[in-house]
C-alpha positions in Angstrom: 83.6 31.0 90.4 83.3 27.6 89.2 86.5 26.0 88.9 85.6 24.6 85.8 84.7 27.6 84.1 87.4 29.2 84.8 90.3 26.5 83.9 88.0 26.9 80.6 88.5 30.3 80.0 92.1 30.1 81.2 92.6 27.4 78.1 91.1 29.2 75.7 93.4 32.8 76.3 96.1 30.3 76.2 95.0 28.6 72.9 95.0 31.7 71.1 98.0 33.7 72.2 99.5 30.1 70.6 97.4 30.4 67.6 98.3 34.0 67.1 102.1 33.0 67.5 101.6 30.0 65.0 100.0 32.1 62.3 102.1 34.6 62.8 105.2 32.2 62.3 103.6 30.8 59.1 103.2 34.0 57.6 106.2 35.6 58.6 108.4 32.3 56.9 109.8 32.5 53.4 109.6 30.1 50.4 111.6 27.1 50.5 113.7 28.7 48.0 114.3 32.0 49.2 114.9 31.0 52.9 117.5 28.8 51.4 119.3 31.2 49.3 119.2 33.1 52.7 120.6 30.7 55.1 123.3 30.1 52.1 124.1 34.0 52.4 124.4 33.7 56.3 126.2 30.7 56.3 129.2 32.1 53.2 129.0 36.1 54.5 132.2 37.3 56.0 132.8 36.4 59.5 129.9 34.4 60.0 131.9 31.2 61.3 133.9 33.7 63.3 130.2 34.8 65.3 127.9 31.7 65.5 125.1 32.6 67.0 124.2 31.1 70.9 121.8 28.6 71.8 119.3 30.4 73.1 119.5 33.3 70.2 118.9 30.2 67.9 116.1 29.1 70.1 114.8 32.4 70.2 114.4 33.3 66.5 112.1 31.3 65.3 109.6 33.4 68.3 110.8 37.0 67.2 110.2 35.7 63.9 106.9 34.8 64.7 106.2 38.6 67.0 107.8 40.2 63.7 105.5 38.5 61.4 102.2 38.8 63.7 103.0 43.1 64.1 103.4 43.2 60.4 99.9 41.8 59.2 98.0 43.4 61.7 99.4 46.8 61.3 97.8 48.6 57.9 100.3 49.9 55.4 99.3 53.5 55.9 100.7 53.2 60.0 103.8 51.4 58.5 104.5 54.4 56.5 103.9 56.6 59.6 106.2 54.4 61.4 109.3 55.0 58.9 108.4 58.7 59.1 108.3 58.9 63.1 111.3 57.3 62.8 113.1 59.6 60.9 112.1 62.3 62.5 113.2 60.6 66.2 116.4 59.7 64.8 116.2 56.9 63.5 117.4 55.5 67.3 120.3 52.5 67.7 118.4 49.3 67.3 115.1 50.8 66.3 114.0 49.6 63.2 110.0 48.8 61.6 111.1 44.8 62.1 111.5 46.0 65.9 108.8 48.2 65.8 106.8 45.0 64.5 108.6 42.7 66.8 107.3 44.5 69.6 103.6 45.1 68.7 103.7 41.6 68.6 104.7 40.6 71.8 102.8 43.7 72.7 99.6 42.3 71.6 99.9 38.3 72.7 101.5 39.5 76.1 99.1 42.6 77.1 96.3 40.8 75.5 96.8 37.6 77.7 97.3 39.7 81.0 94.4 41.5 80.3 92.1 38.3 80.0 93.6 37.4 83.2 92.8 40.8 85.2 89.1 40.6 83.3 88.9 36.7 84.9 90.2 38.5 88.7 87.9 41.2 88.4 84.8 38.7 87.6 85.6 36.3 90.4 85.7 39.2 92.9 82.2 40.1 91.3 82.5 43.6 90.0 82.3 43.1 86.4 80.7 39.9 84.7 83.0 37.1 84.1 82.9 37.1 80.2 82.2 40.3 79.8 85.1 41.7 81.7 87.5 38.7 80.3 86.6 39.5 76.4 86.9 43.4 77.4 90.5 43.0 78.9 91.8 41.2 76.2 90.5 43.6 73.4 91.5 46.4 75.7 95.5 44.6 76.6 95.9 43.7 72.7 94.6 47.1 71.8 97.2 48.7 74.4 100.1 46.0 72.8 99.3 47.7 69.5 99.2 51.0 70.3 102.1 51.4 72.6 105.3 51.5 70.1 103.3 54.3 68.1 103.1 56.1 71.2 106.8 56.3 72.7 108.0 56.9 68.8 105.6 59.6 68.3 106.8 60.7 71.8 110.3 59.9 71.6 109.8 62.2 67.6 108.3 65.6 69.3 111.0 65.4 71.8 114.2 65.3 69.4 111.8 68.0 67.1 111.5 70.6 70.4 115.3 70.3 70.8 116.1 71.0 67.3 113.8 74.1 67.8 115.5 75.0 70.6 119.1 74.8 69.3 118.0 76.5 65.3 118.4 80.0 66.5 122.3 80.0 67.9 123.1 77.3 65.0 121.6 79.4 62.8 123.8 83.0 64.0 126.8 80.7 63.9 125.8 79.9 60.3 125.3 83.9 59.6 128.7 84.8 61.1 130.6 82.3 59.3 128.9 83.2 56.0 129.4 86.5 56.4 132.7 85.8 57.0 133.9 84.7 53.7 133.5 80.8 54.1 131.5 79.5 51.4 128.1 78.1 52.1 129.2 74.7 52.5 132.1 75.2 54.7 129.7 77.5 57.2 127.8 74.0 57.5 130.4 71.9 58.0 131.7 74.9 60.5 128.1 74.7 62.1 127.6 70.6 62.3 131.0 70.4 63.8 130.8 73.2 66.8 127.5 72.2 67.9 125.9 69.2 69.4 122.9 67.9 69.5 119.7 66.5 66.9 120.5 69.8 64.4 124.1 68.6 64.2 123.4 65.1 63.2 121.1 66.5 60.8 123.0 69.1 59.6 126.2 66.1 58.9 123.8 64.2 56.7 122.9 66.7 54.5 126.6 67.6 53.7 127.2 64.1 53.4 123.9 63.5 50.8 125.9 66.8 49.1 129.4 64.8 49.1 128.1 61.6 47.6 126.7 64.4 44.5 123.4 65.4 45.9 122.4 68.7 44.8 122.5 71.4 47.3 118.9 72.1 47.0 118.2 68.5 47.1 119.7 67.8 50.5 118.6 71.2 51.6 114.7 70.0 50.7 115.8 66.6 51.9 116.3 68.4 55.6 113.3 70.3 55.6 111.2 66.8 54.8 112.6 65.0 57.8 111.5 67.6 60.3 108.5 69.3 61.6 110.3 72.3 63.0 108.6 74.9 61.0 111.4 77.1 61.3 114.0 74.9 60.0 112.0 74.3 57.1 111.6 78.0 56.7 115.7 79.0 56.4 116.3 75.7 54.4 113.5 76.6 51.7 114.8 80.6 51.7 118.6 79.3 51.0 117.2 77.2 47.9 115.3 79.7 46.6 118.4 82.2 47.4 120.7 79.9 45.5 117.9 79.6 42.4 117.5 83.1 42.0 121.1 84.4 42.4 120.0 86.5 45.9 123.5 86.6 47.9 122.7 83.9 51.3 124.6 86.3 53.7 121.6 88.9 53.5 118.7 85.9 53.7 120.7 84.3 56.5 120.9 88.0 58.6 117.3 88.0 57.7 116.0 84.9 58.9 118.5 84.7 62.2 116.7 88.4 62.9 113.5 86.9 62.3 114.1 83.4 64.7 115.6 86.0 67.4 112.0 87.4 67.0 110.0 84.0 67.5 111.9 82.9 70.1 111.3 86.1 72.2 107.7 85.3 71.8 107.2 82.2 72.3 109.1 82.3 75.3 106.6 85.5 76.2 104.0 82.5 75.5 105.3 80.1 77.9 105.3 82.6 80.3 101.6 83.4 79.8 100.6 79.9 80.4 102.2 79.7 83.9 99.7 81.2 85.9 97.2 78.7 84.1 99.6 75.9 85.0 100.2 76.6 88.5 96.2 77.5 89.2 95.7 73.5 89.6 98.9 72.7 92.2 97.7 75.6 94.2 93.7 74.8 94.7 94.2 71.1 95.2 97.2 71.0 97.1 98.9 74.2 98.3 95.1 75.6 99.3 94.2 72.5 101.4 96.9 72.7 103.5 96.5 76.5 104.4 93.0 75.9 104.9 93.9 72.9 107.6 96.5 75.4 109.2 94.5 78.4 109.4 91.2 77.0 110.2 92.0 73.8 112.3 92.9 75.4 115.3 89.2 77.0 115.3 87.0 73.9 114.2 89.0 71.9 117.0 88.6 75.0 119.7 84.8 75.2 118.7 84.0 71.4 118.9 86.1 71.7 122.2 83.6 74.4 123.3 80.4 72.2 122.0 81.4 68.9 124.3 81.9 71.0 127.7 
């Protein structure tokens, strides 16, 4: 490859991950005014002479500034408002936040998009793709990736909390029944519930009664659960109890009826996953287990036979 060519190439990748990072930090700055009034706020807000920041915290804000600001105007508004939904329904996770979220598409799409023009540039010197070609392809391919990437581990990090809150709604929701019927009011069998369990539905469960104590309507909070979930299930008992408390139908009897019909789900799905494993093991046992046996069974033959062949 001529060296010249490719110190050209190498400067151009470099120039625009520096452009991207400089339009990004112009965009993502406030007006004079309002950036003032900010750094005013930060510099008078309780306790911030007590925690200055560091050095290199100062040195590198003005960058995650510039990541936050380059995620936020290339993702559209309609993912943004996926994102705060996927979100909510992982758990809103310690230090996970749209600015991160942004933050990381950013560096996500200068970092992945650089590397990617540089594994394009390899595979063209080594002559099995064309230079250009496979340079322009690996950055659209590494920024694409950059992009895509936080979508994917909150979407997966979402179904993962939502199979666990399926899996836990049937004994919560017997404890619920039992406590109801009982004599503890609706409210108490909730806190009863949120407090002797563990787990997604808990946490869920403790914000709704807290939405209820700061004067939320029951129904409210109830619909308010349901909405943050995809459990179908959950959604189920949550809109039956609202419509029992609307209509003057006593819970106890909706609760025994929808823990009876949860018992009845889960035995079938789990009849489902077991259906499924013989599909699931078919693979493992033709590409690996049936190999083997073959090598055992018929080696000794082929190597007796070729043995036979050379005398």
């Amino acid at each position: 490859m001529d060296p010249l060519l490719a110190a050209g190439l190498g400067a151009f990748f470099l120039a625009l991950a520096v452009a991207s990072l400089t339009v990004a930090f112009g965009a993502s700055r406030r007006p004079g005014v309002a950036q003032a009034l900010v750094d005013i706020d930060r510099v008078y807000a309780p306790g911030a002479q007590a925690g200055a920041p560091l050095l290199g915290d100062r040195a590198l804000r003005p960058v995650v500034r510039a990541l936050t600001g380059l995620g936020r105007r290339l993702t559209p508004k309609s993912a943004a408002a996926w994102m705060h939904k996927g979100l909510d329904l992982a758990g809103n996770p310690a230090g996970w936040s749209p600015e991160r979220i942004f933050e990381m598409q950013g560096l996500g799409f200068v970092t992945l998009g650089f590397l990617g023009g540089l594994a394009g540039l390899v595979l063209g010197a080594m002559g099995v793709v064309g230079l250009v070609p496979g340079a322009v392809v690996g950055v659209l391919a590494g920024a694409l990736i950059g992009l895509l990437l936080p979508y994917v581990v909150v979407f997966d990090l979402g179904q993962r909390r939502q199979q666990k809150v399926r899996d836990l709604l049937p004994d919560a929701l017997d404890m619920l029944t039992l406590s109801v019927e009982a004599g503890l009011n609706f409210d108490a069998a909730l806190a009863h519930v949120a407090t002797g369990t563990r787990g997604p539905l808990s946490r869920e469960i403790s914000r709704a009664l807290h939405e209820m104590q700061m004067g939320k309507q029951r129904s409210e909070a109830l619909r308010a659960l349901a909405d943050r979930t995809t459990v179908r299930e959950l959604r189920t008992v949550a809109i039956a109890v609202v419509q029992a408390t609307e209509l003057g139908v006593p819970i106890s009897s909706v609760l025994r009826e929808q823990a009876n019909e949860m018992r009845v789900r889960r035995r079938q799905r789990a009849e489902e996953q077991a259906r499924k494993v013989p599909v699931k093991v078919l693979f493992p046992l033709i590409f690996c287990l049936f190999p083997a046996l073959f090598i055992v069974v018929i080696g000794p033959g082929i190597l007796r036979i070729m043995d036979t062949l050379v005398r």
